[in-house]
DOGUDREN-309567 format. One record per residue (C-alpha): x, y, z; residue in three letters. Coordinates in steps of 0.25 Angstrom, whole numbers, plus 5000, padded with zeros to 4 digits. Layout:
c1 c2 c3 aa
X Y Z ALA .
...
This chain:
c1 c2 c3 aa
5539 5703 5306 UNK .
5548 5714 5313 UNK .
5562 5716 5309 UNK .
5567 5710 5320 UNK .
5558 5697 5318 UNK .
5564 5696 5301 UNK .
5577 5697 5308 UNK .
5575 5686 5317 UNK .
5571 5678 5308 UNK .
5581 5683 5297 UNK .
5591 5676 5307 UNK .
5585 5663 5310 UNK .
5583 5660 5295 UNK .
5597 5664 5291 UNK .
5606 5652 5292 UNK .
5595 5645 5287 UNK .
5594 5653 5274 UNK .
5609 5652 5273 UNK .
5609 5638 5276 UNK .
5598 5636 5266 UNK .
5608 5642 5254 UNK .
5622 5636 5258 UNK .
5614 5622 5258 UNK .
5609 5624 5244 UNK .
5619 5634 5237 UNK .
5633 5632 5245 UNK .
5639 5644 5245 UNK .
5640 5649 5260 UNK .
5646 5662 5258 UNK .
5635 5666 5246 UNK .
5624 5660 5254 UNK .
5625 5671 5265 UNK .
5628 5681 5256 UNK .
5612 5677 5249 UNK .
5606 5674 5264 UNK .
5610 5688 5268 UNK .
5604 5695 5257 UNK .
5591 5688 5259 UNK .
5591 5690 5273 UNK .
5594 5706 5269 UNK .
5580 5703 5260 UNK .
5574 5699 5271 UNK .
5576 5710 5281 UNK .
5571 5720 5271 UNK .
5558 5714 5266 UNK .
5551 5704 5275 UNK .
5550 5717 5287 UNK .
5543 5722 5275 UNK .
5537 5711 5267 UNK .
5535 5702 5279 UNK .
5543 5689 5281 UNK .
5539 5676 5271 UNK .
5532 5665 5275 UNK .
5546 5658 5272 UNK .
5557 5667 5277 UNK .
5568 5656 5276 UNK .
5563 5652 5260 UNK .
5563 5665 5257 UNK .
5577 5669 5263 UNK .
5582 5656 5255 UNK .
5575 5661 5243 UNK .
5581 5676 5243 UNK .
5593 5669 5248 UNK .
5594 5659 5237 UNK .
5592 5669 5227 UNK .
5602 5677 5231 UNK .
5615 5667 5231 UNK .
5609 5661 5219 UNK .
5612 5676 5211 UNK .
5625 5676 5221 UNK .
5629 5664 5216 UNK .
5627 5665 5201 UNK .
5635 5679 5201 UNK .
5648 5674 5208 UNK .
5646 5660 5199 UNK .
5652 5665 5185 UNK .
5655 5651 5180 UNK .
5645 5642 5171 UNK .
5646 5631 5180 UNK .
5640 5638 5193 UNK .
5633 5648 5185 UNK .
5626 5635 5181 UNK .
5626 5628 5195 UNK .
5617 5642 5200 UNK .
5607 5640 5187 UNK .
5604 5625 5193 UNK .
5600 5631 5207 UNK .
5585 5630 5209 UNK .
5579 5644 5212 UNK .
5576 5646 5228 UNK .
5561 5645 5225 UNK .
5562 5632 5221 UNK .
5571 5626 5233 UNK .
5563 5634 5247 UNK .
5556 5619 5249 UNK .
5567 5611 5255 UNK .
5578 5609 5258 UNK .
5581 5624 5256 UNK .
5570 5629 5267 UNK .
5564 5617 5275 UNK .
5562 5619 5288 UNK .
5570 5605 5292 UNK .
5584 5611 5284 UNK .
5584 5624 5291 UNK .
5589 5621 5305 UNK .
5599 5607 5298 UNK .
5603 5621 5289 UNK .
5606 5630 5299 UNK .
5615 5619 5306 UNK .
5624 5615 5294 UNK .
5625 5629 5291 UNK .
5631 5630 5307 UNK .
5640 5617 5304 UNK .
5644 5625 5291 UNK .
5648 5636 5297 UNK .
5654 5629 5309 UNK .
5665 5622 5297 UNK .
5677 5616 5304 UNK .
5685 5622 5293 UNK .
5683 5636 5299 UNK .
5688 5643 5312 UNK .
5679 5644 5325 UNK .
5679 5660 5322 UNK .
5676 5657 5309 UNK .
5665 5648 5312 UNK .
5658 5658 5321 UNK .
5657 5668 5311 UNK .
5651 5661 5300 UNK .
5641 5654 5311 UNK .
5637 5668 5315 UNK .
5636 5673 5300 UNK .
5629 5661 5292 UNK .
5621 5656 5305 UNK .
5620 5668 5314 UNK .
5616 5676 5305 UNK .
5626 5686 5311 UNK .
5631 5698 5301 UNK .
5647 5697 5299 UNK .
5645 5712 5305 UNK .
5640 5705 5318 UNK .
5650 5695 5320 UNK .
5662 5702 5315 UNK .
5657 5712 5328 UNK .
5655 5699 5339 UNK .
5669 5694 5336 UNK .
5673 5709 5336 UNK .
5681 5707 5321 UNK .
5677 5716 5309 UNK .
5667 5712 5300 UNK .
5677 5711 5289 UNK .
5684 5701 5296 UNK .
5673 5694 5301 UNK .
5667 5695 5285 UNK .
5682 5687 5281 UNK .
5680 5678 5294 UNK .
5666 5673 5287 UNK .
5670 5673 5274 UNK .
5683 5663 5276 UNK .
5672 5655 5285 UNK .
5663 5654 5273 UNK .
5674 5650 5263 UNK .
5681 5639 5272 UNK .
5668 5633 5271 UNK .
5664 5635 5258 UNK .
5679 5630 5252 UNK .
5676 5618 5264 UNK .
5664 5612 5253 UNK .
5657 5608 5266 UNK .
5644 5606 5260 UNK .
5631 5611 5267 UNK .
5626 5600 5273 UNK .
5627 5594 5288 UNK .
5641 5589 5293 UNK .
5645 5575 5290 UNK .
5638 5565 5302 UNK .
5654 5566 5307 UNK .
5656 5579 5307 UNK .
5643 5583 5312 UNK .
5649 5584 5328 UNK .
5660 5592 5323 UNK .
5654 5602 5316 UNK .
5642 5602 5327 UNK .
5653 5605 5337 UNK .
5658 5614 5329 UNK .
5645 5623 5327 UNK .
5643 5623 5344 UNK .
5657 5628 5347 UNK .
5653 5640 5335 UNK .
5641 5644 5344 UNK .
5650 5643 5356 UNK .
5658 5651 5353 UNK .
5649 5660 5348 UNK .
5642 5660 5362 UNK .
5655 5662 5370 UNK .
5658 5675 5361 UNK .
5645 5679 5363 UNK .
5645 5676 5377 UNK .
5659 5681 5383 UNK .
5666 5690 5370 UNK .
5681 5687 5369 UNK .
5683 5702 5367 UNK .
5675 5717 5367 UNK .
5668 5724 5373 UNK .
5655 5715 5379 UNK .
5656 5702 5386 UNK .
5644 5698 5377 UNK .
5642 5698 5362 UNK .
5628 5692 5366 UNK .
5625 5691 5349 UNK .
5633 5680 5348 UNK .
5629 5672 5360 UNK .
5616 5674 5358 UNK .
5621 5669 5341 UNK .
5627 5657 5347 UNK .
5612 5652 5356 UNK .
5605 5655 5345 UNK .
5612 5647 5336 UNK .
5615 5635 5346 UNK .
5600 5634 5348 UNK .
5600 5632 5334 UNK .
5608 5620 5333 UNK .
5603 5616 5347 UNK .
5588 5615 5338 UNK .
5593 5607 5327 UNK .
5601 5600 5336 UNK .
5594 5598 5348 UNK .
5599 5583 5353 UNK .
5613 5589 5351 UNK .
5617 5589 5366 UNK .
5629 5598 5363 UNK .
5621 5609 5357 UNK .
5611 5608 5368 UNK .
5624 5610 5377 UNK .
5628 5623 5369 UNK .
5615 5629 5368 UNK .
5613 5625 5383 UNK .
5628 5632 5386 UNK .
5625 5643 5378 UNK .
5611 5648 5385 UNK .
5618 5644 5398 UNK .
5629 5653 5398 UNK .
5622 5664 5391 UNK .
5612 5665 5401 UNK .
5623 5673 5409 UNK .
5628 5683 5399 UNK .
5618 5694 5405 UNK .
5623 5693 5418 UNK .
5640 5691 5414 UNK .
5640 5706 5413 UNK .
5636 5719 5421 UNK .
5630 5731 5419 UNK .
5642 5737 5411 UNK .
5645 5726 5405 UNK .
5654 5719 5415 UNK .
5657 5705 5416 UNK .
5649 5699 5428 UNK .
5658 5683 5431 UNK .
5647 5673 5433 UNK .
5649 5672 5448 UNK .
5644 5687 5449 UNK .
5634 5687 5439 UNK .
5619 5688 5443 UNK .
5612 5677 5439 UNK .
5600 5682 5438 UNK .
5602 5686 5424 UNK .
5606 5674 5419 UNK .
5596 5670 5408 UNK .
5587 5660 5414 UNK .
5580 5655 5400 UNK .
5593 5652 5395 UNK .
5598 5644 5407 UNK .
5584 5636 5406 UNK .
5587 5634 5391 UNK .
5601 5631 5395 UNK .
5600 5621 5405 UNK .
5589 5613 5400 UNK .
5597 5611 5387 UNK .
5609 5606 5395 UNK .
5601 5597 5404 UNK .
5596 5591 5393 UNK .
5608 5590 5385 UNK .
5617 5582 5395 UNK .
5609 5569 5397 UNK .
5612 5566 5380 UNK .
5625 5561 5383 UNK .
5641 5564 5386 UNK .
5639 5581 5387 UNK .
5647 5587 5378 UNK .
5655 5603 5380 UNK .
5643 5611 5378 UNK .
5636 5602 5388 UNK .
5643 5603 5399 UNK .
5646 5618 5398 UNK .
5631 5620 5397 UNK .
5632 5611 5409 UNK .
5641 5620 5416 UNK .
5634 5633 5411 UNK .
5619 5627 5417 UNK .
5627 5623 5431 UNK .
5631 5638 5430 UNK .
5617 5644 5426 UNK .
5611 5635 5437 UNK .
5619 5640 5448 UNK .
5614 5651 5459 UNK .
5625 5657 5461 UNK .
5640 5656 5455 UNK .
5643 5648 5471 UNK .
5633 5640 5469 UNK .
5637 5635 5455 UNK .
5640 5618 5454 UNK .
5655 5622 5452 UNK .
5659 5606 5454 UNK .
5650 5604 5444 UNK .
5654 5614 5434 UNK .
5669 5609 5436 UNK .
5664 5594 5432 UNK .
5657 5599 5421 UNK .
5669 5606 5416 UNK .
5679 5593 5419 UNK .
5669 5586 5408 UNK .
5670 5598 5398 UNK .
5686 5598 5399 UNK .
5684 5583 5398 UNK .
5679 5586 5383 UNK .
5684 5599 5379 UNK .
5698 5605 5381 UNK .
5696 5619 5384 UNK .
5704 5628 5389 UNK .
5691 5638 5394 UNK .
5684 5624 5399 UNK .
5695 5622 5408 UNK .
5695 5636 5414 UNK .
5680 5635 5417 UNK .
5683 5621 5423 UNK .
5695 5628 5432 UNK .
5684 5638 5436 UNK .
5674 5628 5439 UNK .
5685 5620 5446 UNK .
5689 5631 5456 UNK .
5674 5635 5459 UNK .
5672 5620 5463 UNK .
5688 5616 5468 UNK .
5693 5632 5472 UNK .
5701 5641 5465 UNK .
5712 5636 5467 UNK .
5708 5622 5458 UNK .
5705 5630 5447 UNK .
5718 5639 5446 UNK .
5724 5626 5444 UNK .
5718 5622 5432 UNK .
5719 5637 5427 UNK .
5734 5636 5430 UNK .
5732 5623 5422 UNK .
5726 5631 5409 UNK .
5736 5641 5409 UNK .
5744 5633 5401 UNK .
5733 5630 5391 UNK .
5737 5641 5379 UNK .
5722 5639 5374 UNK .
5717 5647 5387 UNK .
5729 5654 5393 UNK .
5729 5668 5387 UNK .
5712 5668 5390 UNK .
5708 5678 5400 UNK .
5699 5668 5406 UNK .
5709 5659 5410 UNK .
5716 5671 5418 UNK .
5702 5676 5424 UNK .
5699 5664 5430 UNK .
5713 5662 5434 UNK .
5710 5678 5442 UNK .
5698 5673 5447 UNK .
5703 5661 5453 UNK .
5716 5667 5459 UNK .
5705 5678 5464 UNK .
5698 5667 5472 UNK .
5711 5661 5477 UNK .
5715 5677 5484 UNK .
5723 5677 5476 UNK .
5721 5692 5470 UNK .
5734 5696 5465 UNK .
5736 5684 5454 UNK .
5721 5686 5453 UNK .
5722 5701 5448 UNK .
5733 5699 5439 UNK .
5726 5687 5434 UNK .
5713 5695 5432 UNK .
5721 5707 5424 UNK .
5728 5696 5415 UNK .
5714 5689 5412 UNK .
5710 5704 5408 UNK .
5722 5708 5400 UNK .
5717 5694 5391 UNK .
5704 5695 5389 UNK .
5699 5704 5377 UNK .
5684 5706 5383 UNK .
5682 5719 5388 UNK .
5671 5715 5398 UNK .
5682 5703 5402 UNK .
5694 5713 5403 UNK .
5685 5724 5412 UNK .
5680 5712 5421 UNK .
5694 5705 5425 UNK .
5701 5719 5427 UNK .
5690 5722 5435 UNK .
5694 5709 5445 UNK .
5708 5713 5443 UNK .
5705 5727 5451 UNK .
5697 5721 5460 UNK .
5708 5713 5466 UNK .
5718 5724 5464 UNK .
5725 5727 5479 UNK .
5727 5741 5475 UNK .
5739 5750 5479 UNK .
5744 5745 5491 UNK .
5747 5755 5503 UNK .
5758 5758 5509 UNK .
């Protein structure tokens, strides 16, 4: 197998290897520690050696190994010194439960909900997810959230003591909490995504690794959770909106607005995929927030042309949403959607409206919108200023050179005299 193929596969099996120990040993922190030297093991000998008929056993049985000579040189007391002696050797547990195939994926999901704990911060809960199920170096994720890999390194540490002082036992979620802690885990890979997919600041518009993270991990709750129609809805959203990220920028690197984007370069597999999940998603029941923005994302990837997008549709869509989520960035989308189906004039309204909510009144976004709507009215003056203040807020390069960009195009120049 190449290196690229042990690599690969290296991935996959991680959270499962990982998930593996925390269930029999405890011990999250000391668990990694042991995973990642065997994953180090591996890169250096099956390229060589050639890759076991088992590569998950034996990851688990180096693994294993490792935290049981970790453990017995931090426990100094009789009494855990005495705990570690009464622990089976790996070669006697790589039959089930440790390593059956039916445990993996239930593994790699309570090791999701683990990570996703409601003790810990959203920030927090993205940064473990990426390290113990991503398989993401604290190096990498320290860069996509543009912090230094000390802090990131502390950020993960607390993460993993808040659980561990928790005692939540590695097991699956109470039957009452399960909902909870499932919604938790999909607002973890959205957020994920939409880094990924528009970064808060620097210098791209796209950190492409973490979007592409955040599909590959929702697929993998959408698999052992295929009749949840929320997670179909994520993974739908998700393929949905990604399968514009190529054409959002130009050749330098610009930002290219969905009206003036050529839609050719939409990924058509991914708004197949997309669609077909939604469609049949939304017949289970009462559709839930990911539902109907995939929903929305489809009428958008369906479209021929930005003018000839079902606008009314998109604005009834996004009245249900707000029905269900207060969001401040849902109600700007609706007042877009609004003045694409009602005029301009409608949707400054309900941006005047939002102005007041403190949640969304410093975003650049709200101001951009506010510029392109003013710019529709002719009104070009309060449109330019609005543009430049939307450009002053916003910490993304590619968001910063776009909005100035409009702000020169409506500027009236010296005047003559």
């Amino acid at each position: 197998m190449s290196n690229d193929g042990v690599a690969d596969l290296l991935r996959v099996s991680t959270p499962q290897v990982l998930a593996a120990l925390v269930r029999r040993y405890g011990h999250f922190d000391s668990a990694e520690d042991a995973v990642q030297e065997a994953l180090l093991a591996a890169a250096t000998q099956w390229p060589t050696q050639g890759v076991p008929d088992n590569p998950r056993a034996w990851l688990i049985t180096v693994a294993s190994r490792r935290l049981t000579d970790l453990l017995r040189g931090e426990q100094a007391r009789k009494q855990r010194e005495e705990t570690v002696a009464r622990w089976a050797l790996p070669e006697d547990w790589l039959t089930p439960p440790a390593d059956r195939q039916p445990t993996d994926s239930d593994d790699t999901l309570i090791l999701l909900f683990l990570c996703c704990h409601p003790a810990l911060s959203p920030s927090s809960q993205v940064a473990l997810t990426l390290r113990a199920v991503g398989g993401l170096t604290t190096a990498e994720i320290a860069r996509a959230f543009l912090v230094s890999e000390p802090t990131m390194t502390k950020r993960i540490g607390r993460a993993k003591k808040t659980i561990k002082d928790s005692g939540v036992p590695f097991a699956p979620p109470a039957l009452g909490d399960r909902d909870a802690r499932l919604a938790a885990v999909l607002h973890v890979l959205y957020l994920i995504f939409t880094e990924g997919y528009a970064a808060t600041s620097g210098p791209s518009l796209h950190r492409v690794e973490l979007s592409t993270e955040a599909i590959r991990l929702t697929r993998l709750v959408h698999r052992l959770l295929p009749d949840d129609a929320e997670v179909a809805g994520l993974l739908a959203l998700l393929l949905l909106t990604d399968a514009r990220r190529e054409a959002r920028t130009g050749p330098g690197g610009e930002l290219v607005p969905m009206e003036d984007q050529d839609r050719t370069r939409w990924h058509a597999e991914f708004i197949a995929e997309g669609i077909a999940l939604i469609t049949a998603a939304l017949p289970r029941g009462v559709p839930g927030p990911y539902q109907l923005q995939a929903a929305i994302a489809a009428l958008h990837d369906e479209a021929p042309s930005y003018s000839a997008t079902d606008w009314p549709q998109i604005m009834l869509l996004y009245e249900r949403l707000l029905a269900l989520v207060d969001n401040p960035m849902i109600a700007l989308n609706h007042a877009v959607a609004v003045s694409m189906a009602r005029g301009p004039h409608a949707g400054l309204k309900l941006v005047d409206d939002l102005e007041a909510d403190g949640r969304i009144a410093d975003d650049h976004r709200l101001h951009a919108v506010r510029a392109h709507l003013l710019e529709s009215t002719g009104d070009t003056a309060a449109a330019r200023a609005a543009y430049l203040l939307a450009a002053q807020r916003a910490m993304s390069l590619p968001q910063q050179r776009y909005l100035n960009a409009r702000a020169a195009r409506l500027d009236p120049g010296p005047t003559s005299v």
